[in-house]
N, CA and C of each residue as an Amber inpcrd file, in Angstrom:
protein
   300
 -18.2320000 -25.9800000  16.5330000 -17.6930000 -27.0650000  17.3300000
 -17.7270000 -28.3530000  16.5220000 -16.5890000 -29.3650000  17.2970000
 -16.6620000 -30.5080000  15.9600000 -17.4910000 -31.4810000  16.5300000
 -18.2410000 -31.8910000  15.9740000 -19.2800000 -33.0790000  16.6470000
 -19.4660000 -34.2890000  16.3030000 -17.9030000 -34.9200000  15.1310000
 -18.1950000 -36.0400000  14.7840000 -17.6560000 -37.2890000  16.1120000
 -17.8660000 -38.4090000  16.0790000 -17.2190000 -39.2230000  16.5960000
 -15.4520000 -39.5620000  16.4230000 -14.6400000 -39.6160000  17.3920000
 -13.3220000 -39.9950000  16.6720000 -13.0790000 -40.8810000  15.6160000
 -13.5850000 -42.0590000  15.6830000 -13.7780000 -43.0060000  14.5280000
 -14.0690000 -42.0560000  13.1330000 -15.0210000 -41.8060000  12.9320000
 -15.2680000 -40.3930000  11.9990000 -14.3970000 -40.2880000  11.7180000
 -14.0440000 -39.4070000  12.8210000 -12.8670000 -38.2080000  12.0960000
 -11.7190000 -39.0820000  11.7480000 -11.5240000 -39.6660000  12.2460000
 -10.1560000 -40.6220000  11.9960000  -9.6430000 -41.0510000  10.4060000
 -11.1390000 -41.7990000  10.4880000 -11.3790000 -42.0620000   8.5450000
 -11.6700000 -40.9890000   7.3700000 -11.7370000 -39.8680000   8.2220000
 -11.3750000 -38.5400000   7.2230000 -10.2750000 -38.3980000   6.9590000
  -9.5230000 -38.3950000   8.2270000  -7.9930000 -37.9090000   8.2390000
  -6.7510000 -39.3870000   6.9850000  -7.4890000 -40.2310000   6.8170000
  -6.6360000 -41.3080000   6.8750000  -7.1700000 -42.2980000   6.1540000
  -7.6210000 -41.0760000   4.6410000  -8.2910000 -42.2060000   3.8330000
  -7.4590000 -43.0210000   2.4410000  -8.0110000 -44.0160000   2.3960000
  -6.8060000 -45.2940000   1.9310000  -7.2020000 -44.5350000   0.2420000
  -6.0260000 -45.0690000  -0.3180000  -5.8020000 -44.1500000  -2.0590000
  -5.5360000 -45.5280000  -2.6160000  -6.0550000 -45.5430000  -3.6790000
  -5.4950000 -46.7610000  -4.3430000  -4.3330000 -46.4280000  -5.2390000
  -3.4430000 -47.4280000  -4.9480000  -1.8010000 -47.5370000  -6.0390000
  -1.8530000 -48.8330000  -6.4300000  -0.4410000 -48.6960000  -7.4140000
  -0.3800000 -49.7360000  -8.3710000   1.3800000 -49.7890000  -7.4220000
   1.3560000 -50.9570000  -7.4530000   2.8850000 -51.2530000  -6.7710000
   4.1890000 -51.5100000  -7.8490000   5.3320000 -50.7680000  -8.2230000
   5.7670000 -50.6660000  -8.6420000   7.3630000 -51.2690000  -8.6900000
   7.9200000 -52.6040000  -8.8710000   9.4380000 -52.3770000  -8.1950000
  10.0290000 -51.4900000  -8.8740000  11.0570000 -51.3000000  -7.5900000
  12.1400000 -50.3170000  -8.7670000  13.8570000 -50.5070000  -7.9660000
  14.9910000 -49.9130000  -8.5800000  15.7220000 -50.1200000  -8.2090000
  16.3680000 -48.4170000  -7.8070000  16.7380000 -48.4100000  -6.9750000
  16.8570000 -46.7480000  -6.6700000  18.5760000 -46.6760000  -5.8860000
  19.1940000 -45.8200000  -6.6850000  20.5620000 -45.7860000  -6.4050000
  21.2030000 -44.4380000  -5.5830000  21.5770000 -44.5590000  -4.2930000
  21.6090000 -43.0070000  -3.4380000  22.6140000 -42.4180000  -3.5110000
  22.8180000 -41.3590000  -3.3260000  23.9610000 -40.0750000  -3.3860000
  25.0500000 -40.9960000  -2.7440000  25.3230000 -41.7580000  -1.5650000
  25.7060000 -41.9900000  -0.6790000  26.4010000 -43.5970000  -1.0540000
  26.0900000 -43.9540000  -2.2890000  25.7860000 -45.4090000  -2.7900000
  25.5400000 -46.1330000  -2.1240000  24.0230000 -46.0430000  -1.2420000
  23.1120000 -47.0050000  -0.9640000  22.3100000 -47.3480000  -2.3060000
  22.1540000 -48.8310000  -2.6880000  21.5700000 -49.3790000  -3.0850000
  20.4230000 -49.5720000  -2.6780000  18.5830000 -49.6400000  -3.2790000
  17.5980000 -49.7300000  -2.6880000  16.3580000 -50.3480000  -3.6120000
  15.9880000 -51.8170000  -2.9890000  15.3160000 -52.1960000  -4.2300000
  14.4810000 -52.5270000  -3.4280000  12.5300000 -52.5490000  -4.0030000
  11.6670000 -52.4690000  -3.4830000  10.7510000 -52.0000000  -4.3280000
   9.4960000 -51.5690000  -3.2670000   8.2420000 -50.9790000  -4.4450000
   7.5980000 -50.1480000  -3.6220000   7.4810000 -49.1700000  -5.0960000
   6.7560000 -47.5760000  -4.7240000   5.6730000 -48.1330000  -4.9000000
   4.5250000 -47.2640000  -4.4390000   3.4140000 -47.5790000  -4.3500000
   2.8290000 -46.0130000  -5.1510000   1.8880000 -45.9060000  -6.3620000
   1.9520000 -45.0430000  -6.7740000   0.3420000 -45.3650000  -7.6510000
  -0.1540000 -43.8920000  -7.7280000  -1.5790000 -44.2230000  -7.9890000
  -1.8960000 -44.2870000  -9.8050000  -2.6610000 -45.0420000  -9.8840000
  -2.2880000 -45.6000000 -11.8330000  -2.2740000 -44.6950000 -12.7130000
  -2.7260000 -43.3880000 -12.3650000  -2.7100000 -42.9400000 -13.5120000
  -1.7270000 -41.6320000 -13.3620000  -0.5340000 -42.0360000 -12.0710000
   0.7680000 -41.6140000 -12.7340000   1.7610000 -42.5350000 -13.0770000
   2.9660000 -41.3780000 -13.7800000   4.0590000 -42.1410000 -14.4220000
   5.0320000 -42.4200000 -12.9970000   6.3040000 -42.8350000 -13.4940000
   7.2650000 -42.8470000 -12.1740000   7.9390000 -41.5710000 -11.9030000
   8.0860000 -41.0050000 -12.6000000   8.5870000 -39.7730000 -12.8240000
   7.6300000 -38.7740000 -12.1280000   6.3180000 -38.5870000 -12.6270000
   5.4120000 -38.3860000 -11.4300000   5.4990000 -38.5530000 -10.2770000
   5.9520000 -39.8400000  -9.4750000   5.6550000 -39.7330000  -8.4570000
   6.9650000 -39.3740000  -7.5120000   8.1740000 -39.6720000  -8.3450000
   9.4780000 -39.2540000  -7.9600000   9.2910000 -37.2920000  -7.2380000
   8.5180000 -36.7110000  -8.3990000   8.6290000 -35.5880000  -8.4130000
   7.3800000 -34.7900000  -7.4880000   6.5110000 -35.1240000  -7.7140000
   5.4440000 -35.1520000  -6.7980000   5.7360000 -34.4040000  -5.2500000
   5.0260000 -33.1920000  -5.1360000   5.2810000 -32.7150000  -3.6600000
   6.1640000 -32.6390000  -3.2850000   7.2250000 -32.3510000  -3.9700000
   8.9290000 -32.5080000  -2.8950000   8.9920000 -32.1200000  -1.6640000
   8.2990000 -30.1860000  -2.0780000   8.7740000 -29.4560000  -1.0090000
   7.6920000 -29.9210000   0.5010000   6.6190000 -30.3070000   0.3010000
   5.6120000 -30.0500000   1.3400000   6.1200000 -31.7640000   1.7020000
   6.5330000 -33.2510000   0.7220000   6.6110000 -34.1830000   1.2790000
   7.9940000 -34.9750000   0.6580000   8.7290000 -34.0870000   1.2150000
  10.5870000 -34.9400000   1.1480000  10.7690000 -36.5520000   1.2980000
   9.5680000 -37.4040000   1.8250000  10.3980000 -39.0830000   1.5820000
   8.9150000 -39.7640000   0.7310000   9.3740000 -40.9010000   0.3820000
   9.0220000 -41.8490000  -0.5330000   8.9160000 -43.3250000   0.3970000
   7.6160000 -43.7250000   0.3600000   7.3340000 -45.0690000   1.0330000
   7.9500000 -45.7610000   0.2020000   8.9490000 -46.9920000   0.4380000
   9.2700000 -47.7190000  -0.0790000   8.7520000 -49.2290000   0.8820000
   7.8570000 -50.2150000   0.6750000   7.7380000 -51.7740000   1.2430000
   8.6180000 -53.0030000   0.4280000   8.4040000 -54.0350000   1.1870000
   9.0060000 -54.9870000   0.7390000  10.4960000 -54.0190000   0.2670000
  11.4520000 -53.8260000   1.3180000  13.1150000 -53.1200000   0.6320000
  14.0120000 -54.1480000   1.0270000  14.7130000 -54.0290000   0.1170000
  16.3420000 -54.5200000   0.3330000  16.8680000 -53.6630000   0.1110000
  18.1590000 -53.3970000   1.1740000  19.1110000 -52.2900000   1.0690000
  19.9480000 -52.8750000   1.3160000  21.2740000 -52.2620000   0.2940000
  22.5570000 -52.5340000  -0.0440000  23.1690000 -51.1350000   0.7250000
  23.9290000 -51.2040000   1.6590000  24.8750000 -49.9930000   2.2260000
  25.9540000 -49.8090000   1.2590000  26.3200000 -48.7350000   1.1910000
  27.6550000 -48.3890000   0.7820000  28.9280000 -49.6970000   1.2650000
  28.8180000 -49.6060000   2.2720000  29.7510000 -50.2930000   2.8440000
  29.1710000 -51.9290000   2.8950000  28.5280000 -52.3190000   2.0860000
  28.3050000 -53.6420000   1.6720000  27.0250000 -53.9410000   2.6330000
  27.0230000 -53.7370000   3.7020000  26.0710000 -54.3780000   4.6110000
  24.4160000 -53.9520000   3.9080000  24.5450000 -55.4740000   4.0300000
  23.0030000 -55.7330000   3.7840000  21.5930000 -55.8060000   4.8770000
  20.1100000 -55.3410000   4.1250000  19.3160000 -54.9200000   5.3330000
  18.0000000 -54.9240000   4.5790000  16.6330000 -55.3670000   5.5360000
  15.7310000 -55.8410000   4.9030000  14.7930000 -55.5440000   5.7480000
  13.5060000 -54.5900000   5.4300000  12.7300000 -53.6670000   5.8510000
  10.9430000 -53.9040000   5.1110000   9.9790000 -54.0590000   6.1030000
   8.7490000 -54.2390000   5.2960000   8.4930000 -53.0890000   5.1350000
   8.8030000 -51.9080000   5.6390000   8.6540000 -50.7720000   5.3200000
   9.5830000 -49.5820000   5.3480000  10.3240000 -48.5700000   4.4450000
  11.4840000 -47.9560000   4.7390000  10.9430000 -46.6690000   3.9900000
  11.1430000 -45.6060000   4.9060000  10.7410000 -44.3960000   4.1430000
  12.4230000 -43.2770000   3.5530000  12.1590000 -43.3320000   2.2050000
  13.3940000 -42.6400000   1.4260000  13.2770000 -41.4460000   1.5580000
  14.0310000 -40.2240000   1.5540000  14.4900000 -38.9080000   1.4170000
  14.7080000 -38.8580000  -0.0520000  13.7420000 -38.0640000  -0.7390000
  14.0860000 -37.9470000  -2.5410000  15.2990000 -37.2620000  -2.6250000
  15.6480000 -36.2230000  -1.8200000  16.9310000 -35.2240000  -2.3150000
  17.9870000 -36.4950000  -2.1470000  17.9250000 -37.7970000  -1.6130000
  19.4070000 -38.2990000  -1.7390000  19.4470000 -39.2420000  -3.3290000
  18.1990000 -39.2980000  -4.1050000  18.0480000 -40.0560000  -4.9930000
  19.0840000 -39.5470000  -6.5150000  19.8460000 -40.4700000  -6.5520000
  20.7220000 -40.3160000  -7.7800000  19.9380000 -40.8760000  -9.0500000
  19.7450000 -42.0880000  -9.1320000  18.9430000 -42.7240000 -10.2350000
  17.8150000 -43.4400000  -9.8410000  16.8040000 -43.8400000 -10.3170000
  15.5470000 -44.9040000 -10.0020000  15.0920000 -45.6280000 -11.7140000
  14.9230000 -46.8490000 -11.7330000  14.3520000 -47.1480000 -12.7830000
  13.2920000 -48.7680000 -11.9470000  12.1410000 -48.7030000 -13.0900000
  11.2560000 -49.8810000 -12.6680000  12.5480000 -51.1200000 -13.2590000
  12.5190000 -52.3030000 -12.3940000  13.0450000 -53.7260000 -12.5570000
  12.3100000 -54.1350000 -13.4860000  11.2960000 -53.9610000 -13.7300000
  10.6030000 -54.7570000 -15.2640000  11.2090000 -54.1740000 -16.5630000
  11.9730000 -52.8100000 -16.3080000  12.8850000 -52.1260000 -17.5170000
  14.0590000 -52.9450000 -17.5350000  14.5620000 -53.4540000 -16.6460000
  16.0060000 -54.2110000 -16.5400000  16.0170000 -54.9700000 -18.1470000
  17.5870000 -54.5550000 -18.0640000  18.2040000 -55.3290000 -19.3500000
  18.8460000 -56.5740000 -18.9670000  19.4680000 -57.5900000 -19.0450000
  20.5850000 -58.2160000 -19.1400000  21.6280000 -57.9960000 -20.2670000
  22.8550000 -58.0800000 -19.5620000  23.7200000 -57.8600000 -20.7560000
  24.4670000 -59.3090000 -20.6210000  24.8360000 -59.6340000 -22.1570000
  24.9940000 -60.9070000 -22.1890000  26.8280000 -61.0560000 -22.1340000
């Protein structure tokens, strides 16, 4: 029988992980545009975490998002959870080039 307190158990179920916050710019099947930050633990890559669990966990926390619709409309979310199978490209914004 379980005999902890709910509180207990609660903080078993729902324990905090430390990440490193990442922006990135993430481009969808659908051409939604999606810029924001993964939250991802330091001692993976991005690619790691892109790939990470697909099958058992199909979306990606994205906070702080701006989303660009296909159809132009713009939209702004403290928290938006992504579907990886719609992900076409992702790169970190600190990689950004300018072209002159």
């Amino acid at each position: 029988m379980y005999s902890k307190k709910p509180e207990e158990a609660r903080g078993m179920l729902y324990k905090k992980v430390k990440t490193k916050p990442i922006r990135v710019k993430v481009i969808l099947s659908d051409g939604t545009k999606v810029e924001g930050c993964f939250h991802q633990p330091p001692s993976l890559r991005l690619t790691d975490t892109l790939n990470r669990h697909t099958t058992d966990n199909p979306f990606l926390a994205v906070t702080d998002a701006h989303i660009t619709l296909a159809n132009g409309e713009y939209l702004q979310y403290k928290f938006f959870s992504l579907n990886r199978a719609m992900i076409v490209c992702c790169f970190p914004l600190e990689d950004e080039v300018s072209v002159l």
